[in-house]
PDB file of N, CA, C and O in Angstrom:
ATOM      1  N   UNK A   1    -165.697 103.001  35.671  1.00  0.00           N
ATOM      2  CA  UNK A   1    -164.992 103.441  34.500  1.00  0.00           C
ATOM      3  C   UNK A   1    -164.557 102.211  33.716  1.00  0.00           C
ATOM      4  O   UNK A   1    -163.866 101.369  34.289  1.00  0.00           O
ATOM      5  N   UNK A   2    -165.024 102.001  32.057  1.00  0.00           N
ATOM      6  CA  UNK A   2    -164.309 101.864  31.853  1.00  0.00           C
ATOM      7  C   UNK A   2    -162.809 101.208  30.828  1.00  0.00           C
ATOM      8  O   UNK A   2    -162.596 102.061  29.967  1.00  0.00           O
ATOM      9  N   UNK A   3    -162.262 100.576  30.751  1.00  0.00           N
ATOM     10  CA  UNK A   3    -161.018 101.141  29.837  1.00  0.00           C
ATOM     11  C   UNK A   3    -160.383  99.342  29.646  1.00  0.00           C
ATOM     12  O   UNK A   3    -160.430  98.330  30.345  1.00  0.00           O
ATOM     13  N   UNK A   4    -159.779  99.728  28.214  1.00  0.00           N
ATOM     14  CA  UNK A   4    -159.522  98.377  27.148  1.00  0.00           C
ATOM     15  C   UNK A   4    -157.674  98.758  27.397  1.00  0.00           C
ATOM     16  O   UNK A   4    -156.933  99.701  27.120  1.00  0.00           O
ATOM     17  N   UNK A   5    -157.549  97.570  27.992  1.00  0.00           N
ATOM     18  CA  UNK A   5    -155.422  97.525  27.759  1.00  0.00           C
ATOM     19  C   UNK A   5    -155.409  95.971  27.064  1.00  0.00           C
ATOM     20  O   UNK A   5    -156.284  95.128  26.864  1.00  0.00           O
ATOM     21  N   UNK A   6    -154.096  96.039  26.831  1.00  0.00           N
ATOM     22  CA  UNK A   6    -153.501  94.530  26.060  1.00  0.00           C
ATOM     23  C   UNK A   6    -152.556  94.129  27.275  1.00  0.00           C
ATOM     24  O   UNK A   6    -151.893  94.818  28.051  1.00  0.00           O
ATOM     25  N   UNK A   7    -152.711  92.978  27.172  1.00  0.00           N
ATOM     26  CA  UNK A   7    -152.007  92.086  28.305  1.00  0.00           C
ATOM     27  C   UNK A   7    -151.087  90.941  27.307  1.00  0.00           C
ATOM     28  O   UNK A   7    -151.562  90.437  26.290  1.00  0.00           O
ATOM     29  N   UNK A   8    -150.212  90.763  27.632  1.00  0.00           N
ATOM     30  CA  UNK A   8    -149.379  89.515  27.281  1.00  0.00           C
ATOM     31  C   UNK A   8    -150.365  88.701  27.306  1.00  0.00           C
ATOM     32  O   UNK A   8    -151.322  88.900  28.054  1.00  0.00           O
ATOM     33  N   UNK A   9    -150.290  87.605  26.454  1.00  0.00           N
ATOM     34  CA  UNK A   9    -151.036  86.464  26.430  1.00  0.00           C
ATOM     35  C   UNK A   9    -151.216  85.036  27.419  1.00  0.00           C
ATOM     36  O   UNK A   9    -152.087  84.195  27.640  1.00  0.00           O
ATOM     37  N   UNK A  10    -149.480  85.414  27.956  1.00  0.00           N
ATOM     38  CA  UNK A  10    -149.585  84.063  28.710  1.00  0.00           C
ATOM     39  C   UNK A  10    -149.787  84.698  29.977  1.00  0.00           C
ATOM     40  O   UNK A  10    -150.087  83.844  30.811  1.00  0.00           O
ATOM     41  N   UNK A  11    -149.732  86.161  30.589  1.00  0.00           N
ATOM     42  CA  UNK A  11    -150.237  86.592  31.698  1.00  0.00           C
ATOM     43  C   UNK A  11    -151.405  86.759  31.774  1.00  0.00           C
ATOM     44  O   UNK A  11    -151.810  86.747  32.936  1.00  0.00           O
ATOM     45  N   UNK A  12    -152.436  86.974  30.734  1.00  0.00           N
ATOM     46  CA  UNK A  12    -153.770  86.874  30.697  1.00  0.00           C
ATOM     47  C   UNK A  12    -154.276  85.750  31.035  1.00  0.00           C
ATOM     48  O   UNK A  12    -155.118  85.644  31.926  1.00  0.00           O
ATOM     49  N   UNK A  13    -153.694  84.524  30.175  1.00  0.00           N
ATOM     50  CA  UNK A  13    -154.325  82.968  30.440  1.00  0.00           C
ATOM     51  C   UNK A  13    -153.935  82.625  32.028  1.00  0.00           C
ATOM     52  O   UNK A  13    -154.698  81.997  32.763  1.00  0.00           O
ATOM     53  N   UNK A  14    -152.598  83.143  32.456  1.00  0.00           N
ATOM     54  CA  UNK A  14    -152.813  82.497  34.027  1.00  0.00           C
ATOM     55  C   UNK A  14    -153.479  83.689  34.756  1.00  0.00           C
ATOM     56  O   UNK A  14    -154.022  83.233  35.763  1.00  0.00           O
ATOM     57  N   UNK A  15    -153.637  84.831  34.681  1.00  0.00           N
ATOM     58  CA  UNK A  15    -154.816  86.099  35.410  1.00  0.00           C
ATOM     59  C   UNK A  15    -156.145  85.452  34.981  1.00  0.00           C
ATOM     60  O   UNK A  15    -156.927  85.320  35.922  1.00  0.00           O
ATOM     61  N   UNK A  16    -156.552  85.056  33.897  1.00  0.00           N
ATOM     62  CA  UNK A  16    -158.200  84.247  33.518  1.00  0.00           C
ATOM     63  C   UNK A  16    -157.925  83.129  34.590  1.00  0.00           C
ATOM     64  O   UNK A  16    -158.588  83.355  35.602  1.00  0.00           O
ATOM     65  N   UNK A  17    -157.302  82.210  34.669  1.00  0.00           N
ATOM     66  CA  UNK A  17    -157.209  81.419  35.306  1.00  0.00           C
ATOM     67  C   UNK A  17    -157.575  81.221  36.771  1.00  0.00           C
ATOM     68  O   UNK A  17    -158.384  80.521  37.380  1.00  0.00           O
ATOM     69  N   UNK A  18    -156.396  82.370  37.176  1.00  0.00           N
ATOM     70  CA  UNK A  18    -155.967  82.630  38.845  1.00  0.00           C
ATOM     71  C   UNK A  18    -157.705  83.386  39.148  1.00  0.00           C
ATOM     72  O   UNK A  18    -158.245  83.464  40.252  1.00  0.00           O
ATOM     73  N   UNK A  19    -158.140  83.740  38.156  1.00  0.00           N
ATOM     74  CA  UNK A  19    -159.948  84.611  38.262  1.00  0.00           C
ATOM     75  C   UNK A  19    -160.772  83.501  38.915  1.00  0.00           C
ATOM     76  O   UNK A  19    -161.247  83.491  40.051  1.00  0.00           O
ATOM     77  N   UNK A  20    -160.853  82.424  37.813  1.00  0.00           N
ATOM     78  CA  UNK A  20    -161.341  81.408  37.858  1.00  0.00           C
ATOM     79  C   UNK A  20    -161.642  80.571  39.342  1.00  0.00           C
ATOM     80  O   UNK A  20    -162.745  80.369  39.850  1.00  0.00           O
ATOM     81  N   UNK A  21    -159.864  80.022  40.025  1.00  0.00           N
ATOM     82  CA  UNK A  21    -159.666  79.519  40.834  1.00  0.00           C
ATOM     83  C   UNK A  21    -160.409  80.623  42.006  1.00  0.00           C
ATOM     84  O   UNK A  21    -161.230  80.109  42.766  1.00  0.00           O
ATOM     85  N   UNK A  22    -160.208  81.693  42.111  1.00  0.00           N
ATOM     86  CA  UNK A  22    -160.724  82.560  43.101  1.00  0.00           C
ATOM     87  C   UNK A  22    -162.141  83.056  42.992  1.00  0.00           C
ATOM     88  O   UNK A  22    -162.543  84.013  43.654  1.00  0.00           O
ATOM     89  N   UNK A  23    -163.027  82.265  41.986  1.00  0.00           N
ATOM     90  CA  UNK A  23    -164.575  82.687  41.766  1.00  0.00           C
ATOM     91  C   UNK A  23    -165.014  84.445  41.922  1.00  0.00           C
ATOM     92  O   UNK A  23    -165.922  84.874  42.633  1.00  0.00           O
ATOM     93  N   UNK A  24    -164.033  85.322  40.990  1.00  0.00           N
ATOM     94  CA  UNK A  24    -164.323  86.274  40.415  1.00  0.00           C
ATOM     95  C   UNK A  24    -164.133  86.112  38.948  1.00  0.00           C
ATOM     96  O   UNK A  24    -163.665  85.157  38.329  1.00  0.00           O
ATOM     97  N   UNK A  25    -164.804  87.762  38.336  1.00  0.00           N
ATOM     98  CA  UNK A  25    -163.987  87.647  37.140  1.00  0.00           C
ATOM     99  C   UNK A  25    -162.938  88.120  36.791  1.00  0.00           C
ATOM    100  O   UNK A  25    -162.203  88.600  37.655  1.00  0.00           O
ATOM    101  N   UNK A  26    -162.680  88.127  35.877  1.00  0.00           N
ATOM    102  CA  UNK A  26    -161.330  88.766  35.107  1.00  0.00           C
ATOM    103  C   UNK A  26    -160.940  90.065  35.360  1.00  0.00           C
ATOM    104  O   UNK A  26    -159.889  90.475  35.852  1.00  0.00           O
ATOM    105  N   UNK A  27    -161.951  90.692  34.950  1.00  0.00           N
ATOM    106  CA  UNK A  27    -162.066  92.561  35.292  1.00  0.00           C
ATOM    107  C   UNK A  27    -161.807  92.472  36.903  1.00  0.00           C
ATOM    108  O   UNK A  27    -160.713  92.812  37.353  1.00  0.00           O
ATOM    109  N   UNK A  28    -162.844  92.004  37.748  1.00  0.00           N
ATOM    110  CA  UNK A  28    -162.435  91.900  39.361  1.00  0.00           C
ATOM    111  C   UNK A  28    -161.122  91.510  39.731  1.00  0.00           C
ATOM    112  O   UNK A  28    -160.693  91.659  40.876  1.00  0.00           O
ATOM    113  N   UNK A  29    -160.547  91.074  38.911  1.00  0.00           N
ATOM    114  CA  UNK A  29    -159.213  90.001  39.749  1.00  0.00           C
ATOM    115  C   UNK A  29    -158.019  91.100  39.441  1.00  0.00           C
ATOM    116  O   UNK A  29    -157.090  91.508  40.138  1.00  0.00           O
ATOM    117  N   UNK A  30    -158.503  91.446  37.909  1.00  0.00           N
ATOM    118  CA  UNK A  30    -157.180  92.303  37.347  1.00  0.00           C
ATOM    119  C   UNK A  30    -157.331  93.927  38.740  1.00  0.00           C
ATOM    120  O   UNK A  30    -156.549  94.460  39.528  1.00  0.00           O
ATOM    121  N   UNK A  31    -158.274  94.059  38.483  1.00  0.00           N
ATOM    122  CA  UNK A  31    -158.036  95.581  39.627  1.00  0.00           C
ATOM    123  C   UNK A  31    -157.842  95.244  40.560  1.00  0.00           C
ATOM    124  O   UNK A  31    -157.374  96.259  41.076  1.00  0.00           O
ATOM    125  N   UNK A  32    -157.826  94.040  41.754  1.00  0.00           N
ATOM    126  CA  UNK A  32    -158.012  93.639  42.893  1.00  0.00           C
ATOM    127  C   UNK A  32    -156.175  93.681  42.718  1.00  0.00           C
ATOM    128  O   UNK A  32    -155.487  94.337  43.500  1.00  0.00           O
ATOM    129  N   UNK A  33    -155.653  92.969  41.712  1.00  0.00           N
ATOM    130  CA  UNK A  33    -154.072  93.125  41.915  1.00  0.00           C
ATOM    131  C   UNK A  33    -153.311  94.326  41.188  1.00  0.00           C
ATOM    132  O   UNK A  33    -152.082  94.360  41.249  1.00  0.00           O
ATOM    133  N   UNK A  34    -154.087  95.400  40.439  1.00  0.00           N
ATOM    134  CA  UNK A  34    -153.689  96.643  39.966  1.00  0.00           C
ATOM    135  C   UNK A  34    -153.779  97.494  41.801  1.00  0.00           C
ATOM    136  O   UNK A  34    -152.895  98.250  42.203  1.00  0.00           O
ATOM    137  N   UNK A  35    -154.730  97.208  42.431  1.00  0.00           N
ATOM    138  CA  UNK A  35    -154.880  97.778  44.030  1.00  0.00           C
ATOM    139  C   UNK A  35    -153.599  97.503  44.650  1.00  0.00           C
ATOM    140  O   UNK A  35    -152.966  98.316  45.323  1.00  0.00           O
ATOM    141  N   UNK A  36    -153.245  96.295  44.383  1.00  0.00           N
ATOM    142  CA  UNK A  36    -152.400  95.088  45.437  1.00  0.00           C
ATOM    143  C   UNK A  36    -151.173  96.228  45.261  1.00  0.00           C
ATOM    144  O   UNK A  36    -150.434  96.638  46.156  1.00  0.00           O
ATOM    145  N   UNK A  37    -151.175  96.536  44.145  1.00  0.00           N
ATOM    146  CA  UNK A  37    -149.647  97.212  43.308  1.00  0.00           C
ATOM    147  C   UNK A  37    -149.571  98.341  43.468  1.00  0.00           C
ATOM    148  O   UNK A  37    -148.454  98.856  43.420  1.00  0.00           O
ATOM    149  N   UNK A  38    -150.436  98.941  43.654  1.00  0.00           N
ATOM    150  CA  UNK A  38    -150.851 100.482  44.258  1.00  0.00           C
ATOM    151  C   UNK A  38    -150.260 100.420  45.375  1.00  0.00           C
ATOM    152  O   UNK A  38    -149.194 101.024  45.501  1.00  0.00           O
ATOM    153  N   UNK A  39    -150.809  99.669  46.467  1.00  0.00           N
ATOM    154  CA  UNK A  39    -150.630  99.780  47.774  1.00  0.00           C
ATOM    155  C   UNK A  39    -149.076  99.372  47.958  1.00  0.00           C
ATOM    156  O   UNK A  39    -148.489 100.077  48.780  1.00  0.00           O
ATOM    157  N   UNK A  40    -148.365  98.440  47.390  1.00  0.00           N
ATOM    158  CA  UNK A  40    -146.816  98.167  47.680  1.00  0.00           C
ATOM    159  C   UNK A  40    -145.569  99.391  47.484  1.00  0.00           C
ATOM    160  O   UNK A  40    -144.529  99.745  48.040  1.00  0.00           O
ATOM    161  N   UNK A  41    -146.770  99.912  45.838  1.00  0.00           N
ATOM    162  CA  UNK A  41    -146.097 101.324  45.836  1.00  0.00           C
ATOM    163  C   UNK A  41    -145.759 102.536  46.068  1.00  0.00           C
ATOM    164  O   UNK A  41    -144.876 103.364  45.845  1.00  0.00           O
ATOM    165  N   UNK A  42    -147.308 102.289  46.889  1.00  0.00           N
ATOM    166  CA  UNK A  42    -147.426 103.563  48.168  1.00  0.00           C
ATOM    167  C   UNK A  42    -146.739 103.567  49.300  1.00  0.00           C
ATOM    168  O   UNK A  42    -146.208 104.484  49.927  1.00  0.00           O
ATOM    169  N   UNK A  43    -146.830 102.231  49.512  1.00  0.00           N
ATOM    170  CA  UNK A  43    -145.855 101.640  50.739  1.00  0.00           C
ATOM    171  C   UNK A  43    -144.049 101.478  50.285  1.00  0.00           C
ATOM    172  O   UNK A  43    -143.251 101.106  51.146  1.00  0.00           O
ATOM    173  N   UNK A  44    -143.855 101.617  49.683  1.00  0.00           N
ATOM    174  CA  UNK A  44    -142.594 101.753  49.209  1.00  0.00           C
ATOM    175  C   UNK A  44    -141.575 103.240  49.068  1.00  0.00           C
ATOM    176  O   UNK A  44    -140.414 103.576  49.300  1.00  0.00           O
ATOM    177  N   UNK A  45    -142.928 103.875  48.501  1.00  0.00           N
ATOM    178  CA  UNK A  45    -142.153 105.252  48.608  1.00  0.00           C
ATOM    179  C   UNK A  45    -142.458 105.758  50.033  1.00  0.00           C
ATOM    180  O   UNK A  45    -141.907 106.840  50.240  1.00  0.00           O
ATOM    181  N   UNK A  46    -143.367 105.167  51.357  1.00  0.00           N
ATOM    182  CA  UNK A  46    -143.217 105.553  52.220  1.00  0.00           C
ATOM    183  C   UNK A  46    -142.232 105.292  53.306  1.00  0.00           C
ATOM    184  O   UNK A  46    -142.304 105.696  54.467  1.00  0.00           O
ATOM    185  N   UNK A  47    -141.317 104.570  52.775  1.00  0.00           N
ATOM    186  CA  UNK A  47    -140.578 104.019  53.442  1.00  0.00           C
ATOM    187  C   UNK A  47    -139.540 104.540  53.074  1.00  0.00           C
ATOM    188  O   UNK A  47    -138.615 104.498  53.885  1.00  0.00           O
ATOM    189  N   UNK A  48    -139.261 105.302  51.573  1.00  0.00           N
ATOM    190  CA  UNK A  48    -138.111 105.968  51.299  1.00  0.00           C
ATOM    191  C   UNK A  48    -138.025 107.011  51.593  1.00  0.00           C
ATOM    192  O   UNK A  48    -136.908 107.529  51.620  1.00  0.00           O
ATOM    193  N   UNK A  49    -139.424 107.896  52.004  1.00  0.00           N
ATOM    194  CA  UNK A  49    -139.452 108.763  52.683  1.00  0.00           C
ATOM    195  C   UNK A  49    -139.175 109.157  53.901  1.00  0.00           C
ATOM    196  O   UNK A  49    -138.759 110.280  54.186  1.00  0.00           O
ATOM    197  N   UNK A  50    -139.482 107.876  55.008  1.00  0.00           N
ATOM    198  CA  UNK A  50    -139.060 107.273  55.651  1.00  0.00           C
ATOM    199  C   UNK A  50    -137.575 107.618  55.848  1.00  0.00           C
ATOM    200  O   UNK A  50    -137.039 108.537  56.467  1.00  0.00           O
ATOM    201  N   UNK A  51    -137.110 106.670  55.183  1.00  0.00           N
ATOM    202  CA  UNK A  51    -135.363 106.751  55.197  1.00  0.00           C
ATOM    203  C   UNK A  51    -134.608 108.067  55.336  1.00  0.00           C
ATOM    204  O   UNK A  51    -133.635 108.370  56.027  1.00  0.00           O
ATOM    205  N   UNK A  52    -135.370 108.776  54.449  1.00  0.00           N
ATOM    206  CA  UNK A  52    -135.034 110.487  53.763  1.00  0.00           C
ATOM    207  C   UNK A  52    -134.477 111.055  55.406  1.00  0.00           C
ATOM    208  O   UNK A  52    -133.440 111.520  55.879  1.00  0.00           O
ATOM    209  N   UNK A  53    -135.612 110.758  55.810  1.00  0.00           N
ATOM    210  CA  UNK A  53    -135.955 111.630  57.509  1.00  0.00           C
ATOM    211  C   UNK A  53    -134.801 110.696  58.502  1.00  0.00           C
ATOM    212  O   UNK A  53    -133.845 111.104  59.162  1.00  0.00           O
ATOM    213  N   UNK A  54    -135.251 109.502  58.328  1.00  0.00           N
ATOM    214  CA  UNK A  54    -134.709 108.717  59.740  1.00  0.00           C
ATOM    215  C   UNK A  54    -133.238 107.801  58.944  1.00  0.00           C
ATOM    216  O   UNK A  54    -132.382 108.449  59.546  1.00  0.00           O
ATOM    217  N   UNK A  55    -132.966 107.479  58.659  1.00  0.00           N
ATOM    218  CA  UNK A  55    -131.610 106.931  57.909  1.00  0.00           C
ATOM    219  C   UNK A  55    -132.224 105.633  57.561  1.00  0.00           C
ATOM    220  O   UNK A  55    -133.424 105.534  57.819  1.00  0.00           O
ATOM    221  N   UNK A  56    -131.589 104.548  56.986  1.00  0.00           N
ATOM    222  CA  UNK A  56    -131.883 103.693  56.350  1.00  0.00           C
ATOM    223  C   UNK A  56    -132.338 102.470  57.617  1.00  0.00           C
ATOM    224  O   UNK A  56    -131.570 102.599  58.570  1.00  0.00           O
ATOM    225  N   UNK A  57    -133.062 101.684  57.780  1.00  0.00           N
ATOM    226  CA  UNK A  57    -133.353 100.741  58.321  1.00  0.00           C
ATOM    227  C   UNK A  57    -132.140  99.783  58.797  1.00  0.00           C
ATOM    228  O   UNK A  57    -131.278  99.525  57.958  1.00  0.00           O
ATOM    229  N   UNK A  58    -132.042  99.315  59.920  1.00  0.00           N
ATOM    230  CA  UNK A  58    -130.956  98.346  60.525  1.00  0.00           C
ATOM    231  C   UNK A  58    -131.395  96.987  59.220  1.00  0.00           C
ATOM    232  O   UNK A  58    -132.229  96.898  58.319  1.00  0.00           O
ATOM    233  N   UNK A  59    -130.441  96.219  59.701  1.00  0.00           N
ATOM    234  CA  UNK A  59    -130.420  94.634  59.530  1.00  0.00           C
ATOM    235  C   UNK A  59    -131.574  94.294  60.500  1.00  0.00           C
ATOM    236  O   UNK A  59    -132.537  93.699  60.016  1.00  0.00           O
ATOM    237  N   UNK A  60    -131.587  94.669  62.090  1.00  0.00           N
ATOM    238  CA  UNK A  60    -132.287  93.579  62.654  1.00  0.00           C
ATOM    239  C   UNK A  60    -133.830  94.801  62.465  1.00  0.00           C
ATOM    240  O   UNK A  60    -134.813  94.094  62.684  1.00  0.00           O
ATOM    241  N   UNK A  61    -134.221  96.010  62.211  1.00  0.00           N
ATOM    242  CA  UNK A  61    -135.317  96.625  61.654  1.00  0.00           C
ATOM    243  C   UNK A  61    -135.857  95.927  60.442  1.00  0.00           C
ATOM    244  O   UNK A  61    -137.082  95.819  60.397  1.00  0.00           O
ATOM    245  N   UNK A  62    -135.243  95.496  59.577  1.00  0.00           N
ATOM    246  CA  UNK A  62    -135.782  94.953  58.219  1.00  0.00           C
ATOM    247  C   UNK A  62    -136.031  93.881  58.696  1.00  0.00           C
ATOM    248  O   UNK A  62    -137.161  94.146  59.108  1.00  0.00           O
ATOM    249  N   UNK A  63    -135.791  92.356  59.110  1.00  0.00           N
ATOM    250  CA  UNK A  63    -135.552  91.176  59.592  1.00  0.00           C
ATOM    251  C   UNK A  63    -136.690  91.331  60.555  1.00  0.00           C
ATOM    252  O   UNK A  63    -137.576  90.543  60.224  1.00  0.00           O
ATOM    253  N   UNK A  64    -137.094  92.171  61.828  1.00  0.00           N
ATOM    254  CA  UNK A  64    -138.246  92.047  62.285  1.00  0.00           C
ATOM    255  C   UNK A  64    -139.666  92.713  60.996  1.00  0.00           C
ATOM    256  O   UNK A  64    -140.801  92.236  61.024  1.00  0.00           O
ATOM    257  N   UNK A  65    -139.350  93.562  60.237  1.00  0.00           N
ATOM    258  CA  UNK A  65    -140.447  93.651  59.341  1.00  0.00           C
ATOM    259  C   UNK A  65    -140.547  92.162  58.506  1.00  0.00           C
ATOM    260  O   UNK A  65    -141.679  91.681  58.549  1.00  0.00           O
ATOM    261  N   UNK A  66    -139.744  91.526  57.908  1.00  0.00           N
ATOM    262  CA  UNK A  66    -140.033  90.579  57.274  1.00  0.00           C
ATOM    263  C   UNK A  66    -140.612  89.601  57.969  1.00  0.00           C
ATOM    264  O   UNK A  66    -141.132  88.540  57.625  1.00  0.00           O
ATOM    265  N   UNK A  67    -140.469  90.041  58.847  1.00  0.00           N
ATOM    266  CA  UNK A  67    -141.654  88.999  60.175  1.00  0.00           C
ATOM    267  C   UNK A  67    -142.852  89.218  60.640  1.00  0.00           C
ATOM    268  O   UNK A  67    -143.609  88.549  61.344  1.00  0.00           O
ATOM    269  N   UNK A  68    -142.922  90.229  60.158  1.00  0.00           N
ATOM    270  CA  UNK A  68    -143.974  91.176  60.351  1.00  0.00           C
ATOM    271  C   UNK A  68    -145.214  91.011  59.008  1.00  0.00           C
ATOM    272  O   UNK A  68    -146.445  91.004  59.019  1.00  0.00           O
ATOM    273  N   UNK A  69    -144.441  90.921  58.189  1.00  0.00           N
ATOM    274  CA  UNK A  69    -144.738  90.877  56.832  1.00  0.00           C
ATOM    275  C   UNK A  69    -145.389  89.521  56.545  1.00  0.00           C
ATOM    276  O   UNK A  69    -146.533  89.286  56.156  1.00  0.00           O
ATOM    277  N   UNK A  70    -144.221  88.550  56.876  1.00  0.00           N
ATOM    278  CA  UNK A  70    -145.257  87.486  56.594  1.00  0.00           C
ATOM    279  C   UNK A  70    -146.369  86.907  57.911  1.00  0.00           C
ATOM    280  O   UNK A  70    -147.181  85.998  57.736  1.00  0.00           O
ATOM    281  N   UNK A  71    -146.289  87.228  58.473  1.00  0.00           N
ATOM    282  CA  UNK A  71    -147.562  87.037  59.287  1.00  0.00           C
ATOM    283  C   UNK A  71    -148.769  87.665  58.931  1.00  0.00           C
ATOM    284  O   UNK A  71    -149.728  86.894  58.904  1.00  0.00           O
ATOM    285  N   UNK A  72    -149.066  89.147  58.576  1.00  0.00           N
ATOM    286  CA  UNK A  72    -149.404  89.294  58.012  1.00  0.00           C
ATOM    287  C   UNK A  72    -150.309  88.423  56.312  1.00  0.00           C
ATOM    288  O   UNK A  72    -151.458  88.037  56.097  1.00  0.00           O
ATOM    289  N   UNK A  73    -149.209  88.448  55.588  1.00  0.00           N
ATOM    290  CA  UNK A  73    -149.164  87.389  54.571  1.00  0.00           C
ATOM    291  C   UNK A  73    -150.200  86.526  54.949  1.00  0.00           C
ATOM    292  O   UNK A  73    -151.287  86.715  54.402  1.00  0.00           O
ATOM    293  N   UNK A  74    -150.093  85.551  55.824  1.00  0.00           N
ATOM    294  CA  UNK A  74    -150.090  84.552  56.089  1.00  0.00           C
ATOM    295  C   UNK A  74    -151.546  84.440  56.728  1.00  0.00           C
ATOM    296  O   UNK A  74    -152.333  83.529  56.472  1.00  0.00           O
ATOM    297  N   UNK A  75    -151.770  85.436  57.543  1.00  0.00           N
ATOM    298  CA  UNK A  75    -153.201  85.435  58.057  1.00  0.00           C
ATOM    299  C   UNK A  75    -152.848  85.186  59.291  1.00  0.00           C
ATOM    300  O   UNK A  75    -153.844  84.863  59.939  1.00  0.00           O
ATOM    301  N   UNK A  76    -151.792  85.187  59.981  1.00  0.00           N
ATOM    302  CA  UNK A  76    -151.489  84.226  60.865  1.00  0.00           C
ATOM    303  C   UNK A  76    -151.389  85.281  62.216  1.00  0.00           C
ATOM    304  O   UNK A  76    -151.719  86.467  62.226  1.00  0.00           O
ATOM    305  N   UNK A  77    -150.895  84.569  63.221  1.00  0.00           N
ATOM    306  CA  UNK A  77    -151.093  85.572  64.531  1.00  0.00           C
ATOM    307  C   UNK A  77    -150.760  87.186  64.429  1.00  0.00           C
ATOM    308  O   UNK A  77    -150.205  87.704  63.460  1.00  0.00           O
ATOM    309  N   UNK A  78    -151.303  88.034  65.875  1.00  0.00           N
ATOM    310  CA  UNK A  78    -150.755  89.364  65.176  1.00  0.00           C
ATOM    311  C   UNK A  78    -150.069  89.693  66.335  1.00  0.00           C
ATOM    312  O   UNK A  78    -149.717  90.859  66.518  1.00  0.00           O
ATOM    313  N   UNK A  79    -149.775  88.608  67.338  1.00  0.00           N
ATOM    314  CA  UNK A  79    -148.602  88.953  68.011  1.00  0.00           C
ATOM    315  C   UNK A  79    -147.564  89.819  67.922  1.00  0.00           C
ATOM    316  O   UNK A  79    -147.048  89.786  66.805  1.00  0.00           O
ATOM    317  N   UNK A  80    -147.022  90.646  68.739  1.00  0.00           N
ATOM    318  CA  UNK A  80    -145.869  91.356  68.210  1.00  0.00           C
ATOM    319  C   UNK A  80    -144.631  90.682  69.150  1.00  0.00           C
ATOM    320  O   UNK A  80    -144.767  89.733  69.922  1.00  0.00           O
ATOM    321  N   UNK A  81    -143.409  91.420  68.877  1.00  0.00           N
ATOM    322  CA  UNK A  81    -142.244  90.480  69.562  1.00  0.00           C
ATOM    323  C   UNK A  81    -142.403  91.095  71.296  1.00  0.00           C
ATOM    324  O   UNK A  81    -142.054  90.522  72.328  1.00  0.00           O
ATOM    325  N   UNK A  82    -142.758  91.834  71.204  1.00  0.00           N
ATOM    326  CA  UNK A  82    -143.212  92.874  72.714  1.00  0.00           C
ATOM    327  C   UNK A  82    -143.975  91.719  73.461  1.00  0.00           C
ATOM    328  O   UNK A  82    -143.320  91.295  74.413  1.00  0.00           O
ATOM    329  N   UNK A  83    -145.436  90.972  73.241  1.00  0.00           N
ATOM    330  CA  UNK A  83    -146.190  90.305  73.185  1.00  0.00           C
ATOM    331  C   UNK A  83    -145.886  89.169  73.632  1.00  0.00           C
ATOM    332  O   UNK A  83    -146.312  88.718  74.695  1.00  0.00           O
ATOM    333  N   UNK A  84    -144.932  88.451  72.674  1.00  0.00           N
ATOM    334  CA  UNK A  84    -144.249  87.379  73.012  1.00  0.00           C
ATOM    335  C   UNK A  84    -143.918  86.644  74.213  1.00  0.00           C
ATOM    336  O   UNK A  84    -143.219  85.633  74.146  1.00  0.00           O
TER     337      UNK A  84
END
């Protein structure tokens, strides 16, 4: 599909850019992070849904996800703290 939007100018020149550095194009890069944004937002309301049911997440529940998260991120081991 497909379809013509307007982008800010200086988010276009660093999205052309960030295309560039990652040897796609423009069109590829922009949906690859329209996906990225999908998925955080899917993942976001699943977690409020989440909440709805089970109550809000501890301090040390969030704090092991953010650990979770960036490993992830990161590429890095997929150890869990169980594991450890």
């Amino acid at each position: 599909m497909k379809k013509s939007v307007s982008i800010d100018a200086e988010v276009a020149a660093a999205a052309e850019s960030a295309a560039a550095e990652d040897g796609v194009s423009f069109s590829a890069w922009l949906s690859e992070a329209a996906h990225r944004r999908l998925l955080v937002r899917d993942g976001l309301r699943g977690v409020a849904e989440w909440e709805e049911r089970a109550g809000a997440l501890s301090p040390d529940e969030l704090a092991a996800g953010e650990i979770l998260l960036d490993r992830l991120l990161s590429g890095g081991s997929h150890q869990t703290a169980r594991s450890a």
